[in-house]
C-alpha positions as a Markdown table, in Angstrom:
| # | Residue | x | y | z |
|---|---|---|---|---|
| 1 | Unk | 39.2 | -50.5 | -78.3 |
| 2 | Unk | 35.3 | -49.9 | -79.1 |
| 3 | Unk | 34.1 | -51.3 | -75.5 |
| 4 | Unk | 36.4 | -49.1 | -74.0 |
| 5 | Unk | 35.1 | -46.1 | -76.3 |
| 6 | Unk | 31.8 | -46.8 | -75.4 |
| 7 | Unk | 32.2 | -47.4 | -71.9 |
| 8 | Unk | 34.0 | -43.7 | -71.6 |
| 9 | Unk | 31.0 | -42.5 | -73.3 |
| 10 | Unk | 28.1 | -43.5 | -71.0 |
| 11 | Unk | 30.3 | -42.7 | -68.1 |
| 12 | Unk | 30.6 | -38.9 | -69.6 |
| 13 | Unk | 26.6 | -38.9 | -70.2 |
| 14 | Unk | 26.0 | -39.7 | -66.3 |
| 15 | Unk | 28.7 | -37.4 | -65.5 |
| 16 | Unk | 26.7 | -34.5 | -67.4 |
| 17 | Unk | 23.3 | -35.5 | -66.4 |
| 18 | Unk | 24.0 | -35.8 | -62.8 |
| 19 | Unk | 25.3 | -32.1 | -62.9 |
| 20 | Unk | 21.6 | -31.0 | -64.6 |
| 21 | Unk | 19.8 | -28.7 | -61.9 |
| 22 | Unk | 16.6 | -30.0 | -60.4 |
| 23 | Unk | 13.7 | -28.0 | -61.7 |
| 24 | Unk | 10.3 | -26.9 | -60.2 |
| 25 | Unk | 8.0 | -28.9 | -59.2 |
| 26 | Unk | 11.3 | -31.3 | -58.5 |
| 27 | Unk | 13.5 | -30.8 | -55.9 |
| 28 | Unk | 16.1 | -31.8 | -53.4 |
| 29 | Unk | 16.2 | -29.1 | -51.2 |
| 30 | Unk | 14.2 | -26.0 | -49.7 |
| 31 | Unk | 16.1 | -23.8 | -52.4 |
| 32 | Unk | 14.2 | -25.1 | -55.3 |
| 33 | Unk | 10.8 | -24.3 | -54.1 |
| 34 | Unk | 11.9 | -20.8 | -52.0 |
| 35 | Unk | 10.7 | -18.7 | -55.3 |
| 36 | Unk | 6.9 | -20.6 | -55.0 |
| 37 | Unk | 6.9 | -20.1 | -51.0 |
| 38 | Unk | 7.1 | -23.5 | -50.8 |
| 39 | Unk | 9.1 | -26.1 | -49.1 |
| 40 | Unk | 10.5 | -29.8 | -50.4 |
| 41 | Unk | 8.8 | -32.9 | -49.1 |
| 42 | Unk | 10.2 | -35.8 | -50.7 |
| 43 | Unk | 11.4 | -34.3 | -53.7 |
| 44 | Unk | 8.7 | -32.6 | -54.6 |
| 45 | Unk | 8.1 | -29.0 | -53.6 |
| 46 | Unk | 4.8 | -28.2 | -51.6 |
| 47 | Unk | 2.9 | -25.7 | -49.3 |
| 48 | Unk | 4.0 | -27.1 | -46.6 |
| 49 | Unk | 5.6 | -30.1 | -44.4 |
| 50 | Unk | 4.6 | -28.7 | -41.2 |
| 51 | Unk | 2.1 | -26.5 | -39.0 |
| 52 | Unk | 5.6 | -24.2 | -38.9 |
| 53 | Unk | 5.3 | -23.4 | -42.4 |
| 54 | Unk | 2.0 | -22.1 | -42.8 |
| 55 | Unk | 0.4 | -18.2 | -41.3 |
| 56 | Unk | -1.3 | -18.1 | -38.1 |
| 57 | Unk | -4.7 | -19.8 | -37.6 |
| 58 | Unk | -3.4 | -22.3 | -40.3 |
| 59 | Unk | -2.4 | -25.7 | -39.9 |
| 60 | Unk | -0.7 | -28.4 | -42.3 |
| 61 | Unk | -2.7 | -30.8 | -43.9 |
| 62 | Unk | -2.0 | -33.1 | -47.0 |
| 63 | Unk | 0.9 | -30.4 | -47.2 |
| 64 | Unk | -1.5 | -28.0 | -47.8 |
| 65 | Unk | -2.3 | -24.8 | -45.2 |
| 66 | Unk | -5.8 | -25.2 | -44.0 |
| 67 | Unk | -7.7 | -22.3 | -41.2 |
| 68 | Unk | -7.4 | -24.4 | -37.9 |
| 69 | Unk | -11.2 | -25.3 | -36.9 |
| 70 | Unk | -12.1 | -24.0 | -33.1 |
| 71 | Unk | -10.5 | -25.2 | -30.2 |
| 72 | Unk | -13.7 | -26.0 | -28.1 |
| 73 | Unk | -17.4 | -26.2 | -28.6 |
| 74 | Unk | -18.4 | -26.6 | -24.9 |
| 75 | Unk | -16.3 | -25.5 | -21.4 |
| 76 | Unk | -16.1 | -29.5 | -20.6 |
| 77 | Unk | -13.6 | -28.9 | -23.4 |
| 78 | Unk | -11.5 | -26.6 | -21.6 |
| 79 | Unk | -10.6 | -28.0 | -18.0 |
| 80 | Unk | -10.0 | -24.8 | -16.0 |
| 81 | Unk | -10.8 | -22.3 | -18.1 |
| 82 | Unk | -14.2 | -21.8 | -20.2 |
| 83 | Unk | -15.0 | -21.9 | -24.0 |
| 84 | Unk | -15.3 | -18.3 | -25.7 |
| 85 | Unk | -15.9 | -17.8 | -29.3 |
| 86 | Unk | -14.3 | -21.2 | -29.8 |
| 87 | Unk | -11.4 | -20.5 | -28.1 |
| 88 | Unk | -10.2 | -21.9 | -24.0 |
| 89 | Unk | -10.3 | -18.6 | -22.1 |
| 90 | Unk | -9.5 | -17.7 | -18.6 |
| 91 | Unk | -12.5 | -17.5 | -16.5 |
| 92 | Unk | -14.4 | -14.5 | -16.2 |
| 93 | Unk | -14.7 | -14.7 | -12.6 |
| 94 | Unk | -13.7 | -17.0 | -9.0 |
| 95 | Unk | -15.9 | -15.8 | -6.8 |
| 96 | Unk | -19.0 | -13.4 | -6.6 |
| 97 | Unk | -17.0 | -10.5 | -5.9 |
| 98 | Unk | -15.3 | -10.2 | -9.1 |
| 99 | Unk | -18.7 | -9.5 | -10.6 |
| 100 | Unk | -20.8 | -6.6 | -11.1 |
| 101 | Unk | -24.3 | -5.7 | -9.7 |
| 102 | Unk | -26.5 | -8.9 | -8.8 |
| 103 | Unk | -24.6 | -11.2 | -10.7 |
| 104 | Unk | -23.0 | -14.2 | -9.5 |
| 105 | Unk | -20.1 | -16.1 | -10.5 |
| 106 | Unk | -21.2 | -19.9 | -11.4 |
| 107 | Unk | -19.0 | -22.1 | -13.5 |
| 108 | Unk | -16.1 | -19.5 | -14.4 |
| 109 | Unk | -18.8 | -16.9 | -15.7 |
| 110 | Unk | -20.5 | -13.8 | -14.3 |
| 111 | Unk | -24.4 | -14.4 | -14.8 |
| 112 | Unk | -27.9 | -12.7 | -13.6 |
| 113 | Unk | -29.7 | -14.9 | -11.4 |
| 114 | Unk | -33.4 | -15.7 | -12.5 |
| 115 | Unk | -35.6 | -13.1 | -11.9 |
| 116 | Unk | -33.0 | -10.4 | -11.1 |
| 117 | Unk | -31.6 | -7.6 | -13.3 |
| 118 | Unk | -29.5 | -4.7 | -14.1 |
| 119 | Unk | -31.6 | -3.8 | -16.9 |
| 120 | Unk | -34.4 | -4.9 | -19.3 |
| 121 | Unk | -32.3 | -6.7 | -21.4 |
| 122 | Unk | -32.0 | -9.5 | -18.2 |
| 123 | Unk | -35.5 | -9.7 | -18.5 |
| 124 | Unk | -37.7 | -11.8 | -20.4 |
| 125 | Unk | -40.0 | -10.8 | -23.1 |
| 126 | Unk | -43.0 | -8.8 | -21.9 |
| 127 | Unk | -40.6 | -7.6 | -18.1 |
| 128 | Unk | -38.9 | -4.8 | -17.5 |
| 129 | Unk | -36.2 | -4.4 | -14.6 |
| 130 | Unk | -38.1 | -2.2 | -11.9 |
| 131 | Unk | -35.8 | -1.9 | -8.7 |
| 132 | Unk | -33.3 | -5.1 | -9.8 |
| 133 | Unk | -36.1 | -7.1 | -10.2 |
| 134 | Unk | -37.7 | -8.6 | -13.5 |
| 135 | Unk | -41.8 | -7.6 | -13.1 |
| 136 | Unk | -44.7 | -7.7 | -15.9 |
| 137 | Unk | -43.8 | -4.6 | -17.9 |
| 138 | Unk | -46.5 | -1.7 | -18.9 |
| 139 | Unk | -48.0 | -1.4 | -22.7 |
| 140 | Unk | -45.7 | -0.4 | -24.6 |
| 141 | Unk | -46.0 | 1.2 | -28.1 |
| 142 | Unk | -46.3 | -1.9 | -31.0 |
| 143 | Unk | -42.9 | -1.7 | -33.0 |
| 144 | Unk | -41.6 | -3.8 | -35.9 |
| 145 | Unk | -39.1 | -5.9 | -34.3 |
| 146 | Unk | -38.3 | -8.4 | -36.9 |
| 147 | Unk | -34.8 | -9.3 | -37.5 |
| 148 | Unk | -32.6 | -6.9 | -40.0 |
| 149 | Unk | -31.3 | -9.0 | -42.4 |
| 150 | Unk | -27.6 | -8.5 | -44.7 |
| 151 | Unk | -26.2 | -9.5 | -47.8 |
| 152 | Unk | -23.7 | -12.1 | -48.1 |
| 153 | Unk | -20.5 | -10.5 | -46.5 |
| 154 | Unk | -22.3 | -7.5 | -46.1 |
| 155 | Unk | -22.2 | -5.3 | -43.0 |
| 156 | Unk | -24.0 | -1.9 | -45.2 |
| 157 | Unk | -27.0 | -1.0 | -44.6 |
| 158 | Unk | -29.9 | -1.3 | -47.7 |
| 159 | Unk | -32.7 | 1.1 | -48.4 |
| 160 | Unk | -34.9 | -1.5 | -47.5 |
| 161 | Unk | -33.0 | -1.5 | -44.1 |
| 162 | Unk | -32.6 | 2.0 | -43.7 |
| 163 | Unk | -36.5 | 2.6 | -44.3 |
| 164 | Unk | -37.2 | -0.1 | -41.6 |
| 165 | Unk | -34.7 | 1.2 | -39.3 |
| 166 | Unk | -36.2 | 5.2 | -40.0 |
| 167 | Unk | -39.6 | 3.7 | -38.3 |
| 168 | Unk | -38.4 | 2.2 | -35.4 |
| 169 | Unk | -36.2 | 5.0 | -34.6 |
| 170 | Unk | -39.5 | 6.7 | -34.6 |
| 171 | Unk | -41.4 | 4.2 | -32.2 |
| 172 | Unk | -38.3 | 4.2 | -29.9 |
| 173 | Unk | -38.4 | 7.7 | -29.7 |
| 174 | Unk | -42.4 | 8.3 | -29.5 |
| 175 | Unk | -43.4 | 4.8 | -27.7 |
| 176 | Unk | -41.3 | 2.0 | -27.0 |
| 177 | Unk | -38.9 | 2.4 | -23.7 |
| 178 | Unk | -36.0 | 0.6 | -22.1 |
| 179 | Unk | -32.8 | -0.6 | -23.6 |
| 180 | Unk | -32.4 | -2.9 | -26.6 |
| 181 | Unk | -29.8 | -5.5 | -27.7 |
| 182 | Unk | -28.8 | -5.8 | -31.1 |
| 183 | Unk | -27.5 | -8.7 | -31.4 |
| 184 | Unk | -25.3 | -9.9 | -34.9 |
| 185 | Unk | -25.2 | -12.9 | -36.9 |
| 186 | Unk | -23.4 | -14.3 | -39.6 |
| 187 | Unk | -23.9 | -17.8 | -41.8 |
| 188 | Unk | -21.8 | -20.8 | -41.8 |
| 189 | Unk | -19.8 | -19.8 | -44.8 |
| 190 | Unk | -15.9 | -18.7 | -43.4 |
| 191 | Unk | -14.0 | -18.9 | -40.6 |
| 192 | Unk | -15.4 | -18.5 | -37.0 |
| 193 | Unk | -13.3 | -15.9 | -36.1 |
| 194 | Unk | -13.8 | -13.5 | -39.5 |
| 195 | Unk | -18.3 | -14.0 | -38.8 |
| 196 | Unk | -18.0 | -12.9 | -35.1 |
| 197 | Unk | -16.5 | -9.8 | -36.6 |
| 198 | Unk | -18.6 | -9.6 | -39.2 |
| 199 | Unk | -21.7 | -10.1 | -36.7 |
| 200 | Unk | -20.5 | -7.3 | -34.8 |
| 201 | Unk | -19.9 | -5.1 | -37.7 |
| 202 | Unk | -23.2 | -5.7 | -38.6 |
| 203 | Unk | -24.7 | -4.9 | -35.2 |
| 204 | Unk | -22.7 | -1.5 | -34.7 |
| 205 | Unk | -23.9 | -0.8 | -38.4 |
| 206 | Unk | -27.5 | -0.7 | -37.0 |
| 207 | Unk | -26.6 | 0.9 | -33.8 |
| 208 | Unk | -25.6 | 3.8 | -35.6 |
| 209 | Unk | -28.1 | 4.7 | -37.7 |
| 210 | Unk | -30.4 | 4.3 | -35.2 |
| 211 | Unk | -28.4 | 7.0 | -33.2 |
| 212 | Unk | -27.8 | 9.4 | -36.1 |
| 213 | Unk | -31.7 | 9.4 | -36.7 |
| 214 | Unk | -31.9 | 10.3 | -32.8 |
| 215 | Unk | -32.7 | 7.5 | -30.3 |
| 216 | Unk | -29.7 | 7.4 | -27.4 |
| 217 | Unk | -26.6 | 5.8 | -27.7 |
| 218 | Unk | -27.4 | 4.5 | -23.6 |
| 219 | Unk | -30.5 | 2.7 | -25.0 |
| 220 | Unk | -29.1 | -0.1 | -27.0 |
| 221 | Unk | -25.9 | -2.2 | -26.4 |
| 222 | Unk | -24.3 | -4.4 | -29.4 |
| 223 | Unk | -22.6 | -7.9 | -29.3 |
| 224 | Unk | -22.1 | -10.2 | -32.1 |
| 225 | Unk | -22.6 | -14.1 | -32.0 |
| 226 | Unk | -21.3 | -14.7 | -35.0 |
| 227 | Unk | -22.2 | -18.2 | -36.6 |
| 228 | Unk | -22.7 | -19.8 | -33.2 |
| 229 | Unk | -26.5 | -19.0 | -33.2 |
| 230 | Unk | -28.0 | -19.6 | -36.4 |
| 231 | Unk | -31.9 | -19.4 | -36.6 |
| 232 | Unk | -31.8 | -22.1 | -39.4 |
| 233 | Unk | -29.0 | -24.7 | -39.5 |
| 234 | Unk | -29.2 | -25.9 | -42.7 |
| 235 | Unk | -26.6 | -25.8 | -45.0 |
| 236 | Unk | -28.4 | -23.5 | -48.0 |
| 237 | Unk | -28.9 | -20.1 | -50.1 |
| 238 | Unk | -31.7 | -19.8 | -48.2 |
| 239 | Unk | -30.8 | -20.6 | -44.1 |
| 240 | Unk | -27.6 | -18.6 | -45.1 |
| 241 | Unk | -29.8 | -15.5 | -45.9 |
| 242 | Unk | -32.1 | -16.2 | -42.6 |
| 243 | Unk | -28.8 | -16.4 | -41.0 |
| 244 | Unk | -27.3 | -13.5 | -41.8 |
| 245 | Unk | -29.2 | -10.9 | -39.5 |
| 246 | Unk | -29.4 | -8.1 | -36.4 |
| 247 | Unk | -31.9 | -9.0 | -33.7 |
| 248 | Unk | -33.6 | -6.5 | -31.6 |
| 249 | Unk | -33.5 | -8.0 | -28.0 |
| 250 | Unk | -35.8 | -6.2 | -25.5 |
């Protein structure tokens, strides 16, 4: 009679533990984890199981979400199209007809041919464009043309910077002629796609003050590179701070 009791006893004590809800980090279905955002992977919940469960631009890793890293590097990487901004793109052009001025179309891209332009900024340093051709280009005014540089994530303009700017707005105005590129950079530090708007933050930043103090929109043209041309590669307080910059490209 006492095997029996005990017998009805552990079979009541399975009976009420196998009715005890899983709880969190446990689980044996998606429902456990839903409150967390998270999904169940082997009874356990996590940020993922698959590229599916994580944002855009994020894939699944160790059933974490990680940013995806670029698609391409180089065009060999893209058969067909061409690599821009780390990403396979459509050509820009098929034949020489789809591109303006005196460019040509050579591998899927619209470029100047050497020694022709559309304007200074297809020339090389000391040219300017006379009659769509690059030729040795008059004395020009001596202005300060060394790189602008930002704070980290920083697209404002400092005093420093503003001062700097405020006399070459002068020397463009007084001296200097033909257009100028100002070209953006960002360091390493984030994801590709976050710099190359950063870069180009920074380079309409720049573009604007120079306007508001008076030299023409039509003179300068912005673009940002993001982290894809830095002017010191390593990885440090100090190449970051080098990196992170608007060139003036005559």
């Amino acid at each position: 009679m006492r095997r029996i009791s005990m017998v009805a006893g552990l079979a009541m004590a399975v009976a009420v533990l196998a009715g005890c809800p899983v709880t969190y980090p446990n689980c044996k279905s998606d429902e456990t984890c839903q409150e967390k955002g998270e999904v169940c992977v082997n009874g356990q919940c996590q940020e993922c199981a698959a590229d599916a469960n994580c944002k855009e631009n994020f894939t699944c890793q160790g059933n974490k979400c990680v940013p995806k890293g670029p698609e391409c590097a180089r065009d060999e990487q893209c058969p067909g199209k061409i690599c821009e901004a780390g990403k396979c793109a459509e050509p820009q052009c098929t034949s020489k007809g789809q591109c303006g001025g005196i460019q040509d179309c050579q591998k899927g891209r619209c470029v100047t041919p050497p020694g022709a332009c559309n304007s200074p900024t297809d020339c090389a340093e000391g040219q300017e464009c006379q009659n769509n051709k690059c030729v040795a280009a008059a004395t020009k005014a001596e202005c300060n043309w060394e790189p602008l540089r930002f704070g980290f994530n920083e697209a404002s303009l400092s005093s420093e910077a503003q001062s700097r700017l405020g006399e070459l707005a002068e020397c463009l105005k007084t001296g200097a002629t033909g257009a100028i590129e100002l070209a953006g950079h960002a360091d390493e530090r984030g994801t590709e796609e976050y710099n190359l708007q950063l870069s180009q933050k920074r380079a309409a930043s720049v573009k604007k003050y120079l306007v508001d103090l008076g030299v023409p929109a039509n003179r300068m043209k912005t673009v940002g590179y993001g982290e894809n041309r830095p002017t010191d590669n390593a990885s440090s307080e100090e190449a970051w701070a080098a990196n992170r910059r608007v060139e003036f490209v005559r």
